[in-house]
N, C-alpha and C positions, 0 to 999 in steps of 0.2 A: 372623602379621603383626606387624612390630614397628614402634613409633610412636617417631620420635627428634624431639624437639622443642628447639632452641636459643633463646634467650632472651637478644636483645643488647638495646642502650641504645634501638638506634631500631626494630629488627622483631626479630619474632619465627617462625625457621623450622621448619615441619615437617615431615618426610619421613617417609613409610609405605612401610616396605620388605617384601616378599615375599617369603624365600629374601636373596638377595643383588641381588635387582630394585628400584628406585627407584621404586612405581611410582604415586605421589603424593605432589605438593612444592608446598607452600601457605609465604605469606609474609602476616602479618598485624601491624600496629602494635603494637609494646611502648606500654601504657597500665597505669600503675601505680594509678589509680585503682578500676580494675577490683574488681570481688569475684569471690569462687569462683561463684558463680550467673551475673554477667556472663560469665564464661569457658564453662561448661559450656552458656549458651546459643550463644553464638561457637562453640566447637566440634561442636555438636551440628548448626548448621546448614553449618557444614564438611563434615562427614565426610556429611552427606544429600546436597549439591550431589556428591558423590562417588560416592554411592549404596555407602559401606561402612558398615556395621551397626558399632557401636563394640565389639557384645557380642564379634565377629571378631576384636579385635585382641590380641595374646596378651602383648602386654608392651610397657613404654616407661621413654626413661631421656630423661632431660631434662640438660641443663646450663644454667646461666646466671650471667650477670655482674649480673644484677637482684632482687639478694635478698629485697628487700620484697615480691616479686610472686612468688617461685619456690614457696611454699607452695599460696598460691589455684590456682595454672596445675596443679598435683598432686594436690591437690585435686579440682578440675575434672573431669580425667581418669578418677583412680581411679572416682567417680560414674559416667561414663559408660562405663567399661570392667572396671567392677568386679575391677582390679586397681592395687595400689599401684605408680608408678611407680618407678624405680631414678634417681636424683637424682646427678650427678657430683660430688665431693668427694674431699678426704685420705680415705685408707684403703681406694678404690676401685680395682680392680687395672683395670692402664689397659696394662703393658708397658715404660713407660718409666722410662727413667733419667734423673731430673728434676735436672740437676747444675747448680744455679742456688742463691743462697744460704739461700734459708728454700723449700725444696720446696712446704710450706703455701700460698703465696702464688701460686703459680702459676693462674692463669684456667682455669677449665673450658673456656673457648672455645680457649683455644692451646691445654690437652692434649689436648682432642678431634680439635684440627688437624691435630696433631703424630701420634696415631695415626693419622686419615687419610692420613695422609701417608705414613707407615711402612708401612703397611697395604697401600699399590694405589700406591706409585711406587719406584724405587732411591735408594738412601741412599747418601750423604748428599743433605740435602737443606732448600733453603732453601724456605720459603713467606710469601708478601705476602698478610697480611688487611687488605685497604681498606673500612672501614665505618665506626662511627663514630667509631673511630680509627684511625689505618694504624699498623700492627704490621710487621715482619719478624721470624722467630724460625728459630732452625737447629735440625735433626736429623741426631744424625750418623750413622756408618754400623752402630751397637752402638746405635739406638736411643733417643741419649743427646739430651736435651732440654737444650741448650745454652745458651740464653739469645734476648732478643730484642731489640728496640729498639720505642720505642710514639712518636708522634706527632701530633699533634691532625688529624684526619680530612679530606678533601677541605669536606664541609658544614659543619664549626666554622671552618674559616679563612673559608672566603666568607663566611657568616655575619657572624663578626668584622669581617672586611673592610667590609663593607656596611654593617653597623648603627653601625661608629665613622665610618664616613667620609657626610659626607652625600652628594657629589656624584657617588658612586659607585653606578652602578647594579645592579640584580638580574640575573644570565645564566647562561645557559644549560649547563650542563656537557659543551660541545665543544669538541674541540682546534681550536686556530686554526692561520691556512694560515700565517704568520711567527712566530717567537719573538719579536721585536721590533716588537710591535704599534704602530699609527698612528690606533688610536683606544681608546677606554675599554673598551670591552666584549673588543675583541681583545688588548687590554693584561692584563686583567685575567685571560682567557683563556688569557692566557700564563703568569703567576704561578700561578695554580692548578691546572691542568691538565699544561701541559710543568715547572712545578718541581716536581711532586708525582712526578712521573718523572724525571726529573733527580736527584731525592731519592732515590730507590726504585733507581736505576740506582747511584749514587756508593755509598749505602749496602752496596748487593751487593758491588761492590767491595770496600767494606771487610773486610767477612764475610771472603770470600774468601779478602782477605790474613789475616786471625789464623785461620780455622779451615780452608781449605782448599779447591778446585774441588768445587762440588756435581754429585752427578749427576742431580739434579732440583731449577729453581725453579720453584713452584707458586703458583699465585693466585686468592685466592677472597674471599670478599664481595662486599655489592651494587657496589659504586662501581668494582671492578676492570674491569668491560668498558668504561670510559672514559680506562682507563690503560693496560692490558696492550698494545692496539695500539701507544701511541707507546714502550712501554721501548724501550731498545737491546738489553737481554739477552734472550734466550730463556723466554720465559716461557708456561708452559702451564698456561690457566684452567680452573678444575674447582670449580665455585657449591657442587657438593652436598659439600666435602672434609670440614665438618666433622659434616655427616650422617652421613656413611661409617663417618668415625672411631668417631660415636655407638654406632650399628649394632657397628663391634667391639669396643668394650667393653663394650656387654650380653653378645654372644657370650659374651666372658672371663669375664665375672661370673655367666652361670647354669649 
């Protein structure tokens, strides 16, 4: 069994794969506070509520965009599984062809993507990570990691929105029945929800024109089953993509 654990700004996922089976997928708050001992009791009462013995699991490769915390969370692990995890980084063979301008800089979470993606759909191929930033980044059909676009997340703009505006209320992350809302909640409803898709739509577009028709756009993070229904485009949601991807770059690397 292999343990693939991601490590974004707001959760942190982890999927325990069998063979090529998914066959436990936990979502727990990114807390940078935490110590290696807070973690290894969190996960210990994890994998119990699971009834998997941690001595069972035979390896794990973590990636994360939260470096202060990615030590403890390895840490953690190794303790309860008495092996050291494989950490995503430069110099990690991953597959792809990172043709973006400093390769170094590239996020563990898009390369993990970007495998996944490569891995279990046809290329070329765009993919939308909505979490707590919304991402679009291209794959092309050699593999090649193309570049991406980042923009501040569905939860930072509301946020923003609310906390500068006094009269502005707190809601709900649902699409409204008009784009041309006739009150606060459904106005606001409409700036965040249908422009975040409108955004995610025009943007494809763009792609499009400089790199070319994909044969897969793919969508994944938490926030994407709030959006994927209203795109225009064709877009098929896949939560576990950068699991997947995790999952084939252990393969590669043992």
């Amino acid at each position: 069994m292999i343990l693939t654990i991601d490590i974004g700004n707001t959760n942190m996922n982890l999927g325990l794969f069998d063979g090529d089976t998914l066959f436990m997928r936990a979502r727990l708050v990114t807390e940078r506070q935490k110590t290696e001992d807070q973690f290894a009791v969190e996960f210990t009462q994890l994998f119990s509520m699971h009834q998997i013995p941690p001595q069972q699991i035979d390896g794990c490769i973590i990636s994360s965009v939260v470096p202060e915390i990615t030590v403890a969370v390895s840490t953690a692990i190794q303790w309860l599984t008495k092996k050291k995890p494989m950490v995503l980084q430069p110099g990690l063979k991953t597959g792809l062809n990172i043709l973006i301008d400093n390769p170094a800089q590239l996020g563990a979470d898009l390369a993990a993507g970007a495998v996944g993606a490569s891995a279990n759909y046809p290329l070329p191929a765009f993919v939308i990570d909505l979490g707590t930033a919304t991402k679009i980044y291209a794959i092309d059909k050699n593999r090649g990691f193309r570049g991406c676009m980042i923009a501040p997340g569905i939860a930072i703009s509301l946020k923003a929105l609310t906390d500068t505006s006094s009269l502005l209320p707190t809601i709900s992350l649902e699409p409204p029945k008009k784009a041309c809302g006739t009150n606060s909640v459904e106005s606001m409803q409409s700036g965040v929800i249908l422009g975040t898709a409108a955004m995610i739509d025009g943007l494809l577009d763009r792609f499009t024109e400089e790199l070319g028709e994909p044969q897969s756009i793919l969508a994944t993070g938490g926030l994407s089953s709030f959006i994927v229904p209203i795109c225009r485009h064709k877009v098929q949601y896949d939560g576990n993509l950068i699991l997947k991807g995790l999952k084939a770059i252990y393969k590669k690397n043992t």
